[in-house]
N, C-alpha and C positions, 0 to 999 in steps of 0.2 A: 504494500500500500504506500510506504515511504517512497517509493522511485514512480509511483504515478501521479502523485503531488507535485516531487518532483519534476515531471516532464513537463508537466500542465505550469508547473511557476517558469521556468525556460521558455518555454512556448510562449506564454503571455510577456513575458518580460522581451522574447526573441520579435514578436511582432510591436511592440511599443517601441523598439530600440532600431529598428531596420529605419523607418523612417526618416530616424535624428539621422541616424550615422551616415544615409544616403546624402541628406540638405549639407550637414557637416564634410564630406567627400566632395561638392557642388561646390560650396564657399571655398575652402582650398584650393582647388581647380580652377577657381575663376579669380580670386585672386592671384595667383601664379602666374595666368597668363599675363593678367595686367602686371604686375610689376614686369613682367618679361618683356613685355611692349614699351613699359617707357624705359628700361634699359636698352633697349637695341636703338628708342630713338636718339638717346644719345651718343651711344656706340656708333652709330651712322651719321652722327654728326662732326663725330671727329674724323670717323674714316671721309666722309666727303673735303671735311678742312683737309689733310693730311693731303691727299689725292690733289686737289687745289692748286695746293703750294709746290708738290711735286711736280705736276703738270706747266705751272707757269714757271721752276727754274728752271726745267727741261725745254721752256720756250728760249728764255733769253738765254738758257748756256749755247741752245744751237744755231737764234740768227739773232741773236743779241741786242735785242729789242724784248721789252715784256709783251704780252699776249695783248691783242686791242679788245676782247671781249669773252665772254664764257665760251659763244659758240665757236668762234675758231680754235678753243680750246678743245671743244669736243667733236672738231672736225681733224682738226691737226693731232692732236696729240693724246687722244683717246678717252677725257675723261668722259665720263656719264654720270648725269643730274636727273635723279629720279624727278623732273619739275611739280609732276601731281603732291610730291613733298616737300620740296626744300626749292625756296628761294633764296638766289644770290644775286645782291646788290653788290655791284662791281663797279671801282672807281677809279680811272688811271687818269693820272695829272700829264705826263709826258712817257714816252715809248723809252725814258732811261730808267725812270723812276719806278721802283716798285709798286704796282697795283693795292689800293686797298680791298678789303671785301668783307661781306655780311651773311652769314648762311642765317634762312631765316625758316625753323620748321613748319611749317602750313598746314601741314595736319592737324598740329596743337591747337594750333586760336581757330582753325575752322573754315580756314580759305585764306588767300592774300589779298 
């Protein structure tokens, strides 16, 4: 009689308990992505700076001049700008002078 009491208090306890632990499994999971997502978008914010500046001394070590804009950038010298993401505001004073620039993530606020 003690182990059918038993079953039946497991049982009841096993169906009151499935539920939490499903929602509980749910909450985890969906926070995990979200922090994973705004890790990578900053992760991909440096790897696009990084790439950037790669791509524009690769300009001026080979014709010595800095890049005149992003696109010749990613016509010439390969880089690629997810645009539906990242906006760069790109500002050259003179073709000696080093370019300044602004990556700006667009996903975040919602659009540019």
């Amino acid at each position: 009689m003690q182990k059918r009491k038993k079953k039946r208090l497991w049982g009841a306890l096993g169906s009151l308990l499935m539920p939490v632990l499903a929602v509980l499994v749910l909450v985890i999971f969906f926070t995990g992505i979200s922090n994973l997502r705004n890790g990578s978008g900053e992760e991909g914010m440096k790897q696009l700076e990084s790439s950037l500046r790669r791509a524009i001394a690769a300009c001026y070590a080979t014709e010595g001049i800095y890049p005149p804009s992003i696109e010749y950038l990613e016509e010439n010298y390969g880089l690629q700008v997810d645009e539906s993401r990242y906006y760069i505001d790109y500002s050259i004073f003179a073709s000696n002078l080093m370019p300044s620039f602004t990556i700006l993530d667009v996903s975040e606020s919602g659009g540019a």
